[in-house]
N, C-alpha and C positions, 0 to 999 in steps of 0.2 A: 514288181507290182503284184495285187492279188489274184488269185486265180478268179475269172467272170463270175459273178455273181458272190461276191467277197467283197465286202466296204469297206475300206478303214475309217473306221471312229471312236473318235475319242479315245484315240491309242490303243486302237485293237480293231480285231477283223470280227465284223459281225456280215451272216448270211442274209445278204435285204430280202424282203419279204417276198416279192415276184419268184426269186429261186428256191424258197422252202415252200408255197404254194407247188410249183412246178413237181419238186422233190416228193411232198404229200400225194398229188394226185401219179405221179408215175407207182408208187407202192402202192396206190388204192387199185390203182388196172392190172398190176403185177398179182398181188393178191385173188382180185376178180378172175384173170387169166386161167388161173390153178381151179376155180371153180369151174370154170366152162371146160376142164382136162385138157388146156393148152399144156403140153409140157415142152415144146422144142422151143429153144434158144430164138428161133427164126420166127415161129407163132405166136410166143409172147411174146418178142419185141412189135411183131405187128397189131393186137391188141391193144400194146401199147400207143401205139402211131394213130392208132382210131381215136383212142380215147384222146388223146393230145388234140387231134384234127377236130373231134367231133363233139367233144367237152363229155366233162366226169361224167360217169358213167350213162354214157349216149345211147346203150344198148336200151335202156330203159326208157328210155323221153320216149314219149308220144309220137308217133309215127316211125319209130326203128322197129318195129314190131318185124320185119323180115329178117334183120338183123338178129334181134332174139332168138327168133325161129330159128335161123344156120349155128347160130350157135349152142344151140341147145339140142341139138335132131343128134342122137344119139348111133341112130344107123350110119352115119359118115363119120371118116376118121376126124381126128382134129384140127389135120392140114386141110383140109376140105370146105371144114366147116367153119375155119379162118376164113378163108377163101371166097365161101358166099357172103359170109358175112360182110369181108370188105369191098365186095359185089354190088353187093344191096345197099352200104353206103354210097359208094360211087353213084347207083341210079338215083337214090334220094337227092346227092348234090345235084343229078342231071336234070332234075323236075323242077331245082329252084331256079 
């Protein structure tokens, strides 16, 4: 059988469109990641995890504004500032 997210149709495998969306927005946070000087394996994957949880680029919507802030504050490293950042999501889900 094909690998998840692999069709077969019409005598061939095509990627359905749910897993090239998915695909797209992981390389849009991957890319993003490298902007906010994530460089560890473990930070950009967590980035990533936000973004997936909290939709494309979440830092930005309307009220992640703390979120922005930890990842943007230059004085903390950028384990740290992973760190608040998925902080300040966390409280955000906690308010709704």
């Amino acid at each position: 059988p094909p690998a998840i997210g692999i069709e077969e149709k019409h005598g061939g495998l095509v990627v359905d469109q749910h897993t090239e969306n998915a695909r797209e927005q992981i390389d849009a946070a991957y890319s993003r990641a490298g902007i906010y000087g994530l460089d560890s394996k473990e930070d950009i994957w967590m980035f990533i995890a936000l973004d997936q949880e909290h939709g494309p680029e979440f830092e930005k919507k309307p009220g992640y504004e703390d979120v922005m802030e930890a990842l943007t504050d230059l004085n903390d490293s950028p384990e740290l500032r992973i760190e608040y950042a998925s902080d300040a999501c966390k409280a955000l889900q906690e308010r709704v």
